[in-house]
N, C-alpha and C positions, 0 to 999 in steps of 0.2 A: 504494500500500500504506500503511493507516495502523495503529500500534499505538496503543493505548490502557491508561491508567491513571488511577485516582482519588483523590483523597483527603478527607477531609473532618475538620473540627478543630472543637472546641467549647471555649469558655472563652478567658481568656486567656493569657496567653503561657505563665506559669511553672505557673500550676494546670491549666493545661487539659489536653486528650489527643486524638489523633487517629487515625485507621484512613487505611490506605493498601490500594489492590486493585489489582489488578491488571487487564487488560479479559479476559484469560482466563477469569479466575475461579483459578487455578491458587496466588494465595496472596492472603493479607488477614490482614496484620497491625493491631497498635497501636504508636503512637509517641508521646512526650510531651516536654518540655522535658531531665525527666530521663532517656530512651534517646538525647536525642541529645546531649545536653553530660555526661551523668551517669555513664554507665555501666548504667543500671539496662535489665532485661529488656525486650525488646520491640525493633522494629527504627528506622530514620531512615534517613533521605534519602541519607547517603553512604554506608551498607551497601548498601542499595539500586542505586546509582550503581557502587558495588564486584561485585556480582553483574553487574549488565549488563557493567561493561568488560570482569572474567573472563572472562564466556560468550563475549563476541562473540570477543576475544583467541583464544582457544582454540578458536573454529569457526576460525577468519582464517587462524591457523596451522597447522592441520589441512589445511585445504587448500592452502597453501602450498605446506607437505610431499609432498602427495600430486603437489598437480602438477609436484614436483621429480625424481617417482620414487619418492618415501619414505613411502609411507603409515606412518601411527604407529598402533604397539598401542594407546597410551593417550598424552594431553598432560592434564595437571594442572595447572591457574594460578589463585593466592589475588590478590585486587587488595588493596592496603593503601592505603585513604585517608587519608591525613593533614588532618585539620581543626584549623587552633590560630589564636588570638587573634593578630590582626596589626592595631595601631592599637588602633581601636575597637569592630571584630569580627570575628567567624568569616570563614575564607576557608580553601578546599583547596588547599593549598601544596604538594601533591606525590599523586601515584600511584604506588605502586611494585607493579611486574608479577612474580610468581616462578613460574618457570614449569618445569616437568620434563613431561621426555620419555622415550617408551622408542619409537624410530625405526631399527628394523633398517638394520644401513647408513649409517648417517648418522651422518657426525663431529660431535665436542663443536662445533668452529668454524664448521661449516658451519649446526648449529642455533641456535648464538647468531646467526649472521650473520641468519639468516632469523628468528629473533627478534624483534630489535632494527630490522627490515623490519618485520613485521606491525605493532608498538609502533606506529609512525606511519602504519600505512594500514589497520588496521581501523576498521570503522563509525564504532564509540563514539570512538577515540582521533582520529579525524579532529571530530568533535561537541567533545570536548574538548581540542583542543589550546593552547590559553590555559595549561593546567595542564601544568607540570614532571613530566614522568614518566621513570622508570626500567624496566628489565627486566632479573632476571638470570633464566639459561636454563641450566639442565644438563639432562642425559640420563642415562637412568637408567643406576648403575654406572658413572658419570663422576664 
């Protein structure tokens, strides 16, 4: 099984700009110097990186659950990439996972436990384990 993505960049580093696709076709943004150290509109590479760990995160745990007994109405998970100047440059120093559930039957402890599981064995998080990550996990009404 292979997925697939593209990007492509014109210019130099600080004027330039680039398009990222996806092999779907399902999204094709722009990125530049300024979306990814700036703040300004348009997406980079650790949003990016943020959507994939979320997704996979939130399949991983869904079936978790499921195969615990606990199917869930719904799991919600924002990834928060931290990218900040260390030394001489950029480096992702941290992932942190927030994750909420609404899991009929299923204790606050027993969803953080199986949490803080998936954290280290979904797809993405096994791809990037070099990087320090977090997860906090409640349930909804918890």
């Amino acid at each position: 099984m292979e997925r697939k993505a593209s990007a492509r960049w014109t210019g130099d580093l600080r004027e330039g700009k680039g398009t990222v696709r996806l092999g779907s076709g399902a999204f094709e943004g722009p990125f530049s110097f300024k979306t990814r150290f700036e703040d300004a509109p348009g997406t980079n590479p650790e949003e990016l990186l943020g959507a994939a760990h979320a997704g996979c995160f939130t399949m991983a745990l869904s079936a978790q659950l499921a195969k615990g007994g606990h199917a869930p109405r719904r799991v919600d998970t924002e990834a928060v990439v931290h990218l900040d100047m260390v030394g001489q440059g950029f480096v992702i120093t941290r992932i942190d996972l927030v994750t909420r559930g609404d899991v009929p039957g299923l204790s606050e402890a027993e969803f953080k436990r199986l949490a803080e599981e998936t954290k280290v064995n979904c797809i993405v998080s096994k791809a990037l384990a070099s990087v320090p990550m977090t997860v906090q996990a409640t349930l909804a009404g918890g």
